[in-house]
C-alpha positions as CSV (number, residue, x, y, z in Angstrom):
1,X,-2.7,60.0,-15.7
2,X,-1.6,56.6,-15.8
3,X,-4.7,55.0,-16.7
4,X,-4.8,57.8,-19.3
5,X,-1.3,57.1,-21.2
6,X,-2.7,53.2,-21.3
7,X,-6.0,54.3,-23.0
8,X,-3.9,56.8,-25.4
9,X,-1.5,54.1,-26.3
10,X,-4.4,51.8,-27.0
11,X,-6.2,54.2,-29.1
12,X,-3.7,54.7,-30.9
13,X,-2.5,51.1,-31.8
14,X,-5.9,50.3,-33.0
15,X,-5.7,53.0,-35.5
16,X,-2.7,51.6,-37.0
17,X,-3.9,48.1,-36.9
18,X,-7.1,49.3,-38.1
19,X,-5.0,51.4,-41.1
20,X,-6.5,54.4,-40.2
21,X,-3.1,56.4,-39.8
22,X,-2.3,55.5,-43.1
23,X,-6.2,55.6,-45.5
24,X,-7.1,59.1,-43.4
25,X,-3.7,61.3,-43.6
26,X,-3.9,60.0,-47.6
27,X,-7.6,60.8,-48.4
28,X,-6.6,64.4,-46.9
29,X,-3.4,64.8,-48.8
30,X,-5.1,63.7,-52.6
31,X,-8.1,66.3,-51.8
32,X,-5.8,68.8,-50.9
33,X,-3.7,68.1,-54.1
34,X,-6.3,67.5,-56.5
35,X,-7.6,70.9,-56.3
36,X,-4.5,73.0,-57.1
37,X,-3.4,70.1,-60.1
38,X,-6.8,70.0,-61.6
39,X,-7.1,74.3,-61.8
40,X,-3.4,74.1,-63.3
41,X,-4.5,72.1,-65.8
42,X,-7.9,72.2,-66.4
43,X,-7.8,74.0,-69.9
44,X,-5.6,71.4,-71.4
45,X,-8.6,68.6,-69.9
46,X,-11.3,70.6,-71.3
47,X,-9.2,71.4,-74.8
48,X,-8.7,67.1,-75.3
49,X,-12.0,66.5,-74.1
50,X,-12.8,66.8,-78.0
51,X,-16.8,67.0,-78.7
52,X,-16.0,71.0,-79.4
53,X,-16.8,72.9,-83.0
54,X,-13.3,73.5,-85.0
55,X,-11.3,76.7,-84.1
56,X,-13.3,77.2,-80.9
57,X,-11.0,77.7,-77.9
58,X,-11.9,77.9,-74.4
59,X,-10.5,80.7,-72.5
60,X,-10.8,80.4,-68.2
61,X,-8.9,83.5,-66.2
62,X,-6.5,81.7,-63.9
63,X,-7.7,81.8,-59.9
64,X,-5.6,83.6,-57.6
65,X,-3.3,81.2,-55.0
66,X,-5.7,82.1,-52.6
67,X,-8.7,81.0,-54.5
68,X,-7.6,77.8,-54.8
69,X,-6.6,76.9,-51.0
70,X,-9.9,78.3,-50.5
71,X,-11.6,75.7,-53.1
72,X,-9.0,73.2,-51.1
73,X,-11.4,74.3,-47.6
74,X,-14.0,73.4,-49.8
75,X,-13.0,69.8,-50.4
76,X,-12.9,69.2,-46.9
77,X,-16.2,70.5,-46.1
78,X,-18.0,67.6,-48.3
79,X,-15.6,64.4,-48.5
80,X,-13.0,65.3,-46.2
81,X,-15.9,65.8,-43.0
82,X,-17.5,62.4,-44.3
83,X,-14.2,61.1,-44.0
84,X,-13.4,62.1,-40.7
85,X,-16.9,60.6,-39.4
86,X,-16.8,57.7,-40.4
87,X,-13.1,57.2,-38.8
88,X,-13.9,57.9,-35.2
89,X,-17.8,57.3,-35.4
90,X,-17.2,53.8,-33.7
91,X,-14.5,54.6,-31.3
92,X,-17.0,54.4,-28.5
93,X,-20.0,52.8,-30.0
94,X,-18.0,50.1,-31.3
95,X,-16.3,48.9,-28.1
96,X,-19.5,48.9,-26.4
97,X,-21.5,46.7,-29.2
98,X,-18.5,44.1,-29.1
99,X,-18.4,43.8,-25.2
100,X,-14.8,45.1,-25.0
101,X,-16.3,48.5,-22.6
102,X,-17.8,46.0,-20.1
103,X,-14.5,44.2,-19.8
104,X,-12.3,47.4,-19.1
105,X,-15.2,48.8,-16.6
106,X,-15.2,45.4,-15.1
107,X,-12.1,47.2,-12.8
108,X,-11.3,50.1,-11.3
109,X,-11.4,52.5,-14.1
110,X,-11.4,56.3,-14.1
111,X,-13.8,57.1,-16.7
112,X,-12.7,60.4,-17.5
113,X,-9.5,58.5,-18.4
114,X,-10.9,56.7,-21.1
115,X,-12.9,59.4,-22.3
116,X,-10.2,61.5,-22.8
117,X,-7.8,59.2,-24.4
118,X,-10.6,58.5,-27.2
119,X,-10.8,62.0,-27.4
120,X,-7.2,63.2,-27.4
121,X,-6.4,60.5,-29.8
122,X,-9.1,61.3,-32.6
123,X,-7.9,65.0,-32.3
124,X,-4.7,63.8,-33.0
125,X,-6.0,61.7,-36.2
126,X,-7.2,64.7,-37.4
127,X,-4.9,67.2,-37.0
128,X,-2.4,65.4,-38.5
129,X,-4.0,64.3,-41.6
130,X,-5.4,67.9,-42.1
131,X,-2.5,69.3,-41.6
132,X,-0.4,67.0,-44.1
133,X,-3.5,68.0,-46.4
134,X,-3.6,71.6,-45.9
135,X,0.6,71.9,-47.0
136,X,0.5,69.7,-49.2
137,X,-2.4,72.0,-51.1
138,X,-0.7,74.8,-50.2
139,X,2.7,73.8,-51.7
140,X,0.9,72.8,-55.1
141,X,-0.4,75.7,-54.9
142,X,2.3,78.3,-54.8
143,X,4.3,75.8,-57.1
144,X,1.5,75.7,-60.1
145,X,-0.6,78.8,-59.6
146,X,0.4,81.2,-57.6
147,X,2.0,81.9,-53.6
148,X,0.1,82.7,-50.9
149,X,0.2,85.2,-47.9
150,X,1.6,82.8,-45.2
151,X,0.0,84.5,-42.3
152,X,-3.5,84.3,-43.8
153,X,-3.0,80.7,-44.9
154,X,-2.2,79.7,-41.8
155,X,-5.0,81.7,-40.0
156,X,-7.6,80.2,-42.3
157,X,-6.1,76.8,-41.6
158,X,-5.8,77.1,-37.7
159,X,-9.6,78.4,-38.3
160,X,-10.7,75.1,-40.3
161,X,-9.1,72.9,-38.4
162,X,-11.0,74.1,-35.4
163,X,-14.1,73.8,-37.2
164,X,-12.9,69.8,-37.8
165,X,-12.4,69.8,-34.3
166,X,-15.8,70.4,-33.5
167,X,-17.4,67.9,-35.7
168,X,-15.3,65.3,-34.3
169,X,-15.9,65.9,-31.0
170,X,-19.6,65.9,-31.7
171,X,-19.2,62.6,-33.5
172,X,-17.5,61.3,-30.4
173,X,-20.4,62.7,-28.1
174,X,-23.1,60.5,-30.5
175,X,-20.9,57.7,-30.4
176,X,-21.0,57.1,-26.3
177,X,-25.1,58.0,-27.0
178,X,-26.1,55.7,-29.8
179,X,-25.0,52.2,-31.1
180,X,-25.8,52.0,-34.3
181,X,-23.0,53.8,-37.1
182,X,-24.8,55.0,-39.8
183,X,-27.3,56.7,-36.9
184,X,-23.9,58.1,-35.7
185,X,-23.3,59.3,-38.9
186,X,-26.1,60.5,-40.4
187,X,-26.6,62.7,-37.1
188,X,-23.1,64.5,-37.4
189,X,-22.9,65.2,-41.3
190,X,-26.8,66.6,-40.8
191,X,-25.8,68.5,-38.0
192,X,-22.5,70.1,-39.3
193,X,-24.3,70.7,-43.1
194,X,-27.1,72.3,-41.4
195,X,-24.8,74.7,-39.1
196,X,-23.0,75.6,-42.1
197,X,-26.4,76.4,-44.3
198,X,-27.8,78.1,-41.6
199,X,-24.8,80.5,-41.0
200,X,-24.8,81.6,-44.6
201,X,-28.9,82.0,-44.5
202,X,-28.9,83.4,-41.4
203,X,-26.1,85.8,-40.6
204,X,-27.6,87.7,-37.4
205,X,-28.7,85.3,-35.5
206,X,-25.8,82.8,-36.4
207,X,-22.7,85.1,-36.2
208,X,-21.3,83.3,-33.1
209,X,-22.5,79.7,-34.6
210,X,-19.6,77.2,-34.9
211,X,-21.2,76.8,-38.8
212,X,-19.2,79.5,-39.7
213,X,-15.7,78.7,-39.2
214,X,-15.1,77.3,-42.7
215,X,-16.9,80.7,-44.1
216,X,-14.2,82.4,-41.9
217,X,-11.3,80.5,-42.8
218,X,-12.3,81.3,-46.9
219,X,-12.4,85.5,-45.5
220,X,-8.9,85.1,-44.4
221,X,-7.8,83.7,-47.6
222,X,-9.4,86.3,-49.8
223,X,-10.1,90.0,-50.2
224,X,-12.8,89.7,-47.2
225,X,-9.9,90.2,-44.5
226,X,-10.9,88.9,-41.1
227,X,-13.9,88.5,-39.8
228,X,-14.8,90.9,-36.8
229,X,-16.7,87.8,-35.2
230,X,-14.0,85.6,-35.5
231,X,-12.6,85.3,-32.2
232,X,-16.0,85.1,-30.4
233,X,-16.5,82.2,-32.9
234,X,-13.5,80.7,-31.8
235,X,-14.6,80.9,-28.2
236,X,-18.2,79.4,-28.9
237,X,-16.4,76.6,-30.7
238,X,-14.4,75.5,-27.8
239,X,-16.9,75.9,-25.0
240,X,-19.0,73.9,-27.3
241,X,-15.9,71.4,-27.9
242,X,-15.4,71.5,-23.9
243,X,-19.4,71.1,-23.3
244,X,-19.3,67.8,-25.7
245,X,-16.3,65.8,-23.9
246,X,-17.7,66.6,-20.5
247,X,-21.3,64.7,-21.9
248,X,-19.3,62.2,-23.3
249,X,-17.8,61.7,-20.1
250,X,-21.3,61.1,-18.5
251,X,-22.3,58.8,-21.1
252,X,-19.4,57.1,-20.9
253,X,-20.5,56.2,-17.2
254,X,-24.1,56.0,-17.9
255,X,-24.0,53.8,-20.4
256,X,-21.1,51.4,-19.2
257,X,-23.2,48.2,-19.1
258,X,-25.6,48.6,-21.6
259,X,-25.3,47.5,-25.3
């Protein structure tokens, strides 16, 4: 446990040193209040865009609160998830291209300790920055277009940040198995845009699939209700989440000398 808090603290001072506790929490804060601002006042962008015949007026039927958190979920799924990849893509992968790993392992280091404290401190990079995201959308919007049920909004955003979960820990899994980032990154974006396409094109066979967490999280915002596959989802996801850590772990060890 000691070894642990050390890694942890370490972590975590190279993400402030590295500005990532400030550029991450931001990004997720201006995606999550663009949407809301730019539905509120989309009309009036669209009305001095000019380039329109004389007298003709554009007329758009205002979206429900819950339709816009819902775009919000959308955001994330496309800049926000290439954000968070490229911010913990390297937390491994890095250390071991520089020479730093070979210097730690060098002494009597538990390597389950230093696994987790990449781990534990990436899930704490992104819960925090989607959570300052996710209310500051939701305040927008229930300020500019309309409240929202609290229990569902929370719901779909315990739901979407689960699904972030996932992709970071499989970013952190590629990370201890390949060197080189954009291999790191192009592998995680594939994988979590093809698990999200396939859920949608394939709905028997993908029920359970981790893919649709972020098509969950949009059912509990809107009309859809909950999803009656929603807590064996849930499940999947962390055995999955539990499954990549523990190959991590053996990487981690595997891997400790090479570059």
């Amino acid at each position: 446990m000691r070894q642990f808090r050390l890694f942890f603290r370490k972590e975590m001072l190279e993400m402030g040193r590295s500005y990532k506790w400030l550029w991450v929490p931001l990004v997720f804060l201006m995606l999550g209040v663009m949407q809301p601002v730019l539905t509120r006042f989309l009309p009036e962008i669209l009305e001095s865009a000019g380039n329109m015949p004389k007298g003709m007026t554009i007329t758009i039927e205002p979206p429900s609160g819950a339709e816009v958190l819902a775009q919000t979920l959308g955001q994330y799924s496309s800049v926000g998830m290439l954000i968070l990849v490229l911010s913990v893509m390297t937390l491994i992968s890095g250390e071991r291209q520089s020479g730093v790993s070979q210097m730690i392992f060098t002494r009597q280091v538990s390597y389950v300790s230093y696994a987790a404290a990449k781990w534990a401190s990436m899930l704490s990079l992104v819960t925090a920055s989607f959570v300052l995201g996710y209310v500051g959308a939701w305040y927008y919007t229930a300020q500019m277009i309309g409240s929202v049920e609290a229990g569902a909004a929370m719901k779909a955003g315990l739901f979407y940040l689960l699904w972030l979960w996932f992709v970071g820990s499989l970013t952190l899994f590629l990370s201890s198995l390949v060197n080189p980032a954009a291999g790191i990154a192009f592998v995680s974006l594939g994988a979590a845009v093809l698990l999200s396409m396939a859920s949608g094109w394939l709905p028997r066979y993908m029920a359970y699939s981790p893919g649709s967490l972020p098509e969950i999280s949009a059912q509990w915002l809107q009309a859809a209700g909950e999803s009656s596959d929603a807590a064996g989802v849930a499940i999947l996801c962390l055995a999955c989440i539990v499954v990549f850590f523990t190959c991590t772990v053996y990487q981690v060890k595997l891997r400790k000398s090479k570059i």
